[in-house]
C-alpha positions in Angstrom: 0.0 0.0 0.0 1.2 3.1 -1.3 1.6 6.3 1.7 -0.7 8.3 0.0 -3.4 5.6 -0.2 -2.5 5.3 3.9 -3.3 8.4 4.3 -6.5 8.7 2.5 -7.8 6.0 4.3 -6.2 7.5 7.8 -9.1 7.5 10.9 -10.0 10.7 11.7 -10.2 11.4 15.5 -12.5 14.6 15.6 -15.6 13.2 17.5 -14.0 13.4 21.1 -16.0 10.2 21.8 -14.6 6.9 20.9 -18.3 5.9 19.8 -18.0 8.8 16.7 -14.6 8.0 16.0 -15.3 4.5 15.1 -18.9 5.9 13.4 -16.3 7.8 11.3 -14.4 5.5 10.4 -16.6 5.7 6.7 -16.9 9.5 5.8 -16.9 11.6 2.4 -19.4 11.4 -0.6 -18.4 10.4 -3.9 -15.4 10.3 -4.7 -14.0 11.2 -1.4 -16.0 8.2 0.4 -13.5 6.4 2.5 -13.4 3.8 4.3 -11.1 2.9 7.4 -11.9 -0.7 8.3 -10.7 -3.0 4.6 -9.4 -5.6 6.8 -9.6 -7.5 10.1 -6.5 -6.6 11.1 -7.3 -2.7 10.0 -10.3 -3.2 12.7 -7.6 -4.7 15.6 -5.0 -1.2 13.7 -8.1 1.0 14.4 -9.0 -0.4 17.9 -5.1 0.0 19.2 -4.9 3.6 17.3 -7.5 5.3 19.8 -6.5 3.1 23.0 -9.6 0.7 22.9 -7.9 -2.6 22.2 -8.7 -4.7 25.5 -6.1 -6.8 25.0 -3.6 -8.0 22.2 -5.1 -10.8 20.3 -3.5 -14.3 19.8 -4.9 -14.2 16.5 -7.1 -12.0 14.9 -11.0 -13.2 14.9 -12.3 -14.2 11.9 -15.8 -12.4 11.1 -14.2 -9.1 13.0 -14.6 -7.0 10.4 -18.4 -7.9 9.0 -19.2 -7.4 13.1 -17.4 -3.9 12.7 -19.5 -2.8 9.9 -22.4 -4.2 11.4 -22.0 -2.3 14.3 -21.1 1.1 13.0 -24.3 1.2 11.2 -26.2 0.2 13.6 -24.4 2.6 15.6 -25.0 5.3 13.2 -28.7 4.7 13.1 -28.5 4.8 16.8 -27.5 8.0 16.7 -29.1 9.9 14.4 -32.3 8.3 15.6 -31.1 9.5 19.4 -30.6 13.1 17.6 -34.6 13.5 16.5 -36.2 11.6 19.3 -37.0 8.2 17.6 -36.2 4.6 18.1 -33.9 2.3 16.3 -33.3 -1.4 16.7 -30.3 -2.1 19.4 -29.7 -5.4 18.6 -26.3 -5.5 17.0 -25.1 -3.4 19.7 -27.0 -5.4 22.5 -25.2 -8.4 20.9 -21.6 -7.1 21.1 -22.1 -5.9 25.2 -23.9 -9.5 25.7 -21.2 -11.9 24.0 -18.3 -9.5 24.8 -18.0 -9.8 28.3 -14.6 -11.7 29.5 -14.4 -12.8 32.8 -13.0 -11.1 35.6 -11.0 -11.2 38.8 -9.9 -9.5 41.4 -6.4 -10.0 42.1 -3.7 -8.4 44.7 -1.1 -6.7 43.1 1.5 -6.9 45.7 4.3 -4.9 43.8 1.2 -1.5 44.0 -0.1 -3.4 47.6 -3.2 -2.6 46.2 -6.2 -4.6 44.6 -6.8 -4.7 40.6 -9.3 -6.0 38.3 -7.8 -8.5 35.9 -10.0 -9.0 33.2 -9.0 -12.8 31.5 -7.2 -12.5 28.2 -7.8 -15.9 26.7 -8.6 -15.7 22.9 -11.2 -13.0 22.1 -13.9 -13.2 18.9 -15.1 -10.1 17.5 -17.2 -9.3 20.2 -14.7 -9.0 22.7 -12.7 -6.7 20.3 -15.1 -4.6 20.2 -16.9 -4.4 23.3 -15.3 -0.9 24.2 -16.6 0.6 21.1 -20.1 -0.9 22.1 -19.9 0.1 25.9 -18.9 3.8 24.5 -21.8 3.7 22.5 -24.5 2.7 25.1 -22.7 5.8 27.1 -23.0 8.1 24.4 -26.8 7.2 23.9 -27.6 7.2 27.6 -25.2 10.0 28.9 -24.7 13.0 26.3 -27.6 15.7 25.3 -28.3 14.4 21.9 -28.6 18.0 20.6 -24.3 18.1 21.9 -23.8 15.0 18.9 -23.7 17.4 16.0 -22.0 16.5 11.9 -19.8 19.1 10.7 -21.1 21.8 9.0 -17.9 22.0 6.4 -19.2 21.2 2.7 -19.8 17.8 2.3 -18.5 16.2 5.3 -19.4 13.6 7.0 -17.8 13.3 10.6 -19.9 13.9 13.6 -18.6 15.1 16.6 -19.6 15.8 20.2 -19.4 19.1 21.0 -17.7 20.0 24.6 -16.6 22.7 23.9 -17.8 25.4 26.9 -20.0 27.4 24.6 -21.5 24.6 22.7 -21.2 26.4 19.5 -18.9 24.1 18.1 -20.0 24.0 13.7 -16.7 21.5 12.4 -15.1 18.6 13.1 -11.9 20.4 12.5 -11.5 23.8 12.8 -7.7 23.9 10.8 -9.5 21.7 7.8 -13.3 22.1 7.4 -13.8 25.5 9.8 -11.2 27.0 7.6 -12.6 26.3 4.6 -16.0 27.9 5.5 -14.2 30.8 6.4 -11.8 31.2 3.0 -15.8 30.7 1.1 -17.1 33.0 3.1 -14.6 35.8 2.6 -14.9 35.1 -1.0 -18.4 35.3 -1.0 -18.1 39.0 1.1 -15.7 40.0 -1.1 -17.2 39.2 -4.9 -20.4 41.1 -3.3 -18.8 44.0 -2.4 
């Protein structure tokens, strides 16, 4: 794979929630669709990328990346159904929190003297993989004011974001890419009417 083709298919971390990162993980129209998850292993890439890889595979799960796209889109009708006060069916997510649990202990750490949490590694399927994107979800749908999940403003893009910003008057997923180029049209427009 070439660098530029890495590049064009690079995740963009602009939601500041791990639930519309991995939502936006397929963004653009037309000929600047893209589309982050090609692989299983570009699922396990994505998943240690933002932190959210419970644990390093053994191997990596057949089926992981079907259940990824499964997810995502039910995750993005989750969330645009949250955003105008209807229901959508939970059951692919439902699935991944049911079948992704792993086991776990409490154990004394005697080097901290402390107690810990150790969660089994064993060999994960799909589910397990990506049970933090489905816990992040259910968070995102339970926690945050649904009018706070917003999709940038910037001509035709895609990304949604969640806007904590203290003013909640956050308009782009990136203020350096998509804000700017609102801005440069803008002046243009102010400037061929004058």
């Amino acid at each position: 794979m070439s660098e530029h083709n890495i590049e064009e298919t690079a995740p963009r971390l602009v939601g500041d929630n791990l639930a519309l990162d991995f939502i936006n993980t397929e963004y653009g129209l037309g000929p600047l669709h893209r589309e982050v998850l090609s692989s299983d292993q570009s699922v396990v890439d994505w998943l240690r990328i933002v932190g959210a890889l419970p644990v390093e595979p053994e191997r990596v799960p057949r089926g992981l990346l079907a259940l990824a796209r499964e997810l995502r889109a039910s995750a993005r009708a989750l969330v645009e159904a949250r955003r105008v006060g209807r229901w959508a069916d939970p059951a692919v997510v439902n699935q991944v929190l049911a079948r992704g649990q792993r086991p776990a202990e409490l154990r004394w750490d005697a080097s901290a003297k402390d107690f810990r949490i150790e969660r089994q590694a064993g060999a994960l399927d799909a589910s397990g993989l990506l049970l933090p994107v489905a816990e992040a979800l259910a968070r995102l749908l339970v926690d945050v004011d649904p009018t706070l999940v917003r999709q940038c403003e910037g001509h035709n893009c895609t990304l949604l974001f969640q806007d904590i910003t203290k003013s909640h008057r956050r308009r782009w997923c990136s203020m350096a890419v998509c804000g700017n180029r609102m801005k440069v049209a803008a002046f243009r427009t102010r400037r061929h009417a004058g």
